[in-house]
Every structure is written in structure tokens, then in C-alpha cells.
N, C-alpha and C positions, 0 to 999 in steps of 0.2 A: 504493500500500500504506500501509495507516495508522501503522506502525510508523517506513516512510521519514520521512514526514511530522511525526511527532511527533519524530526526533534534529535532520530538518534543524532544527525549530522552535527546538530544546531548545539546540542547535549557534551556530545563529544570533544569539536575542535571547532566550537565558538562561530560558526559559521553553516551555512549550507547554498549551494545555486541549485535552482532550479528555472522551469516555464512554468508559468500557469497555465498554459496549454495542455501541460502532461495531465491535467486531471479530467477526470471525464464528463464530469457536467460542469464543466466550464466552457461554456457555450456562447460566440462573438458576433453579433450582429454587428455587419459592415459600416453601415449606418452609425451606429452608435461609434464604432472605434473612429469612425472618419471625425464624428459629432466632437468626441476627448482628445484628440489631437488636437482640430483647429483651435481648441480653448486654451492650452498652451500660449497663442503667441500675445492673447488680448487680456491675461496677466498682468498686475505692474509692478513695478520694481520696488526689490524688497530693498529697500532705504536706512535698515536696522545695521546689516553689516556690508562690508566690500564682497566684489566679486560676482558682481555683473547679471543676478538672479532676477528672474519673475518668479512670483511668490503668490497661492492662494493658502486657505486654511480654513479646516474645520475642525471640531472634535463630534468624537462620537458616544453616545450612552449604550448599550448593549442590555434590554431590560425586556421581557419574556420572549427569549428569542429572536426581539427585534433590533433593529438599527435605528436610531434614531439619532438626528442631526443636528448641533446648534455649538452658540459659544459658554458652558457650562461655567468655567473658571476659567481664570487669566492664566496666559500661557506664557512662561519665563523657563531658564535653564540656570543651573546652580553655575557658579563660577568654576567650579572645580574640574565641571566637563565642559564647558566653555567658557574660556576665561576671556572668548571677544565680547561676546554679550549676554555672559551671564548676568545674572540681577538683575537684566531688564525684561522688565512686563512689555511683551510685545504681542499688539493686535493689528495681521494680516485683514485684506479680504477673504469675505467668506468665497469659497469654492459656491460656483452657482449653481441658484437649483436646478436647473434643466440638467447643469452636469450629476447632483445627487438624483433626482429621478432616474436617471437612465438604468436600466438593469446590470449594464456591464460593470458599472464604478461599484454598484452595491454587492453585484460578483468577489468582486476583487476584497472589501473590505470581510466579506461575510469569509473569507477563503482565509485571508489571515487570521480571522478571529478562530476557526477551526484549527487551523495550528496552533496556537495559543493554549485555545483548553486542551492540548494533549502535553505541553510539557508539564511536567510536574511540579517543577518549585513558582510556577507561577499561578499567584491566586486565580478565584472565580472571574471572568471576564467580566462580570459586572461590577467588580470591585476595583477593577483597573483605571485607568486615565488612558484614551484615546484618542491621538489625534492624528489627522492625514494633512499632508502637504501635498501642492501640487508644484515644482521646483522645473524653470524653465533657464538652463546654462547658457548665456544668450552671449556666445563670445566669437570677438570679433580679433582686432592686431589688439587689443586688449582683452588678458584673458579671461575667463571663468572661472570659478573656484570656491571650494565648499570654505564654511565656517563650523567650527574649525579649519585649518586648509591640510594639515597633517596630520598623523597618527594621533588618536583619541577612538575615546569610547564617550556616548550619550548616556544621559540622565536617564533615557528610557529602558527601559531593561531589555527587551526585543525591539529590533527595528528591521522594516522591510524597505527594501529599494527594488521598485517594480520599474524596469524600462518601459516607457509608451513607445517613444522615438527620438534617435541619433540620425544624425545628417554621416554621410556616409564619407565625407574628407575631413572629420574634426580632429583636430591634433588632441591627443591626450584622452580623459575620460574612462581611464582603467583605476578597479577597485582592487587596492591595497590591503592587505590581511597580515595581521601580525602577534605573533602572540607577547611581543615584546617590545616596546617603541625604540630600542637600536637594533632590532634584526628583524627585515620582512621574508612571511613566508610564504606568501601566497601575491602573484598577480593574475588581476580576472578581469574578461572585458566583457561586460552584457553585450549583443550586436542584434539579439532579436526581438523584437515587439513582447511583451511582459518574460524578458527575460527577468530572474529577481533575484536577487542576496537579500541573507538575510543574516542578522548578527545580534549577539549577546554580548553580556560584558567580558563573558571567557576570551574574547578578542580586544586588540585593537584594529581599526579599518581607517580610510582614507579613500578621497579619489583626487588623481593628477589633475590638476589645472588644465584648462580646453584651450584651445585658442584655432585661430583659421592656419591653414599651410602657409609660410611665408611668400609666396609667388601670388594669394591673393591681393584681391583690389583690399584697400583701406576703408573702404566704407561695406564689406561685406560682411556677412553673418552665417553662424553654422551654429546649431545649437544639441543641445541635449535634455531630454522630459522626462522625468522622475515622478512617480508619484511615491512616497514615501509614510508610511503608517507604523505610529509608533504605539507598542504598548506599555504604560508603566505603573512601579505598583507603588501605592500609596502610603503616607506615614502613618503609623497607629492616630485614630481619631481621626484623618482625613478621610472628607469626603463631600459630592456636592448636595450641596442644600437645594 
């Protein structure tokens, strides 16, 4: 079963790649993937940190089997796991609803959330903090580049990295794996439509700064689309009201 497969991975060496393709009622309406793509480029730019990002955001509640969508509590990162904009309360745009209606986005959300309830040390999903990013690498002769931009690990204790779509000459854009911030052990490149990593704190991860091939024009664009869903678990007595 591909879901065993991916905690043992996850379980194991802090990591696992997969498609969400592999699973079998994971089912893509052409429509719908064309609909999540073009949402990507009409994003705006996430202003909080450097490095060239369009930026949506949601959180999720998970409460009798369902999904449900909104901004529950303010969403900030400890300094410890990022010391660019930890401690700050930062509120994105919401991801739109046309895009939350669609079946495929709530595919994708409902798919991670079944991984989740199979690892063990992670509590009841409805006890969790939820939230999905929609992350657009929009890099030109100035590059792209995650925040953190090197080896770290997140606040959230699972995180998934779902490729929508990569422009096919983007310099860079490979995910770094490490179980140690001076020695990497792993490099990975998503290249297919929900190809996805996914990571725990038994790692550290990173991805390369983007940029266009040097022989491009200066005013041209190559990007990368991420959608990213994080699960995390909460302090004793935390919880939303």
C-alpha cells in the first residue's frame, strides 16, 4: 500500500518522494489542473521575506471527517526554525475559493491528511494546526529562493511539497536532504506534475535558488509552483476557540 510505504519512509530517514498519481482514486480533471495552474501566476508577492515569491494561504480544520477552510489563528514561525521571520504574525491572501471548491485541491489536502493519521507519534488530525501555501518561484536574472534559503527544518512537524509546475529551463530548484547541516545526503528534483516530498524533523531539507539560464533576455521569467501543506502539533492547552 503506498500510504504504508511512504510513513515507513517518512518514519525511517526523515523523508519520502512520491506522485500522487500512484494512488488510485486520485483522480485529475483536466479542467480543474489547467483551472490550479493559471492561479499560480495572479498571486502577489509575499513582501514578508526576500526571494522573489507569490504567496496564497489558508488553514485548514479537519472536524467529522470534513475539510473545512478559513483563517482560525494567526500564523507566525518560532525564530529558532526561522530566524528570517520568525516572530512575525504574518497574514497572506486567502487561497481563492473557486480554487478551495475544486475537487482536485481538496484531493490533495484530504490525501495528506490520510498520511498523517497513519504515523504514529503524530496526534488526532483534528488536534493539529493546518495550513496550505500556494508558493509561486517567480525568478528571473534575479533569483528565487526559499526562506529559510538553507538547511533547516520547520516548526511544523510534517510538511509536504506537492509540485503543480516547473518551466522546463529553470536553473536550480533541486531539494536538499540532510540529516546533518555540514553533510548533505540526499539531492532530489520533482520534474513531474504532483510530484511530492515530504519531510519531518528526523531531517534537515532545503531547495537551490532558481534563476533563468544566463543567455536569457533580462526581462524574462521561469518559475516554479509549490503547493505546500503543513501539519503541526500543538502546545498543551493550545487550541482554537
Amino acid at each position: 500500500m503506498e500510504i504504508d510505504n511512504i510513513v515507513q519512509d517518512l518514519q525511517g530517514q526523515g523523508y519520502a518522494k512520491f506522485n500522487l498519481k500512484n494512488f488510485t482514486d486520485f483522480t485529475i480533471a483536466d479542467d480543474e489542473l489547467k483551472f490550479l495552474k493559471a492561479n499560480f501566476a495572479d498571486m502577489p508577492l509575499d513582501t514578508y521575506s526576500e526571494g522573489n515569491r507569490l504567496r496564497n494561504y489558508i488553514q485548514v480544520a479537519w472536524h467529522n471527517n470534513e475539510v473545512i477552510y478559513g483563517k482560525f489563528e494567526p500564523y507566525q514561525q518560532t525564530k529558532r526554525y526561522n530566524p528570517v521571520t520568525g516572530g512575525v504574525v504574518r497574514d497572506y491572501q486567502n487561497i481563492s475559493v473557486e480554487i478551495l471548491k475544486t475537487a482536485l485541491f481538496n484531493k490533495i489536502v484530504k490525501t495528506d491528511i490520510d498520511i498523517v493519521k497513519n504515523i504514529e507519534d503524530m496526534p488526532p488530525v483534528e488536534e493539529l494546526m493546518i495550513g496550505v501555501h500556494l508558493f509561486r518561484y517567480n525568478a528571473g536574472k534575479e533569483p528565487a529562493y526559499s526562506s529559510p534559503a538553507w538547511l533547516h527544518k520547520d516548526d511544523e512537524d510534517v510538511v509536504f511539497m506537492h509540485l503543480v509546475d516547473v518551466s522546463e529551463d529553470l536553473v536550480g530548484g533541486e531539494s536538499i536532504i540532510a540529516k546533518h547541516p555540514k553533510r548533505i545526503d540526499r539531492v532530489l528534483r520533482m520534474k513531474k506534475t504532483f510530484d511530492t516530498l515530504v519531510v519531518n524533523h528526523r531531517c534537515f531539507h532545503a531547495v537551490t535558488p532558481m534563476s533563468v539560464p544566463e543567455e536569457y533576455d533580462d526581462n524574462a521569467f521561469l518559475h516554479r509552483d509549490i503547493i505546500l501543506v503543513t501539519f503541526q502539533k500543538r502546545e498543551t492547552g493550545e487550541g482554537i476557540e
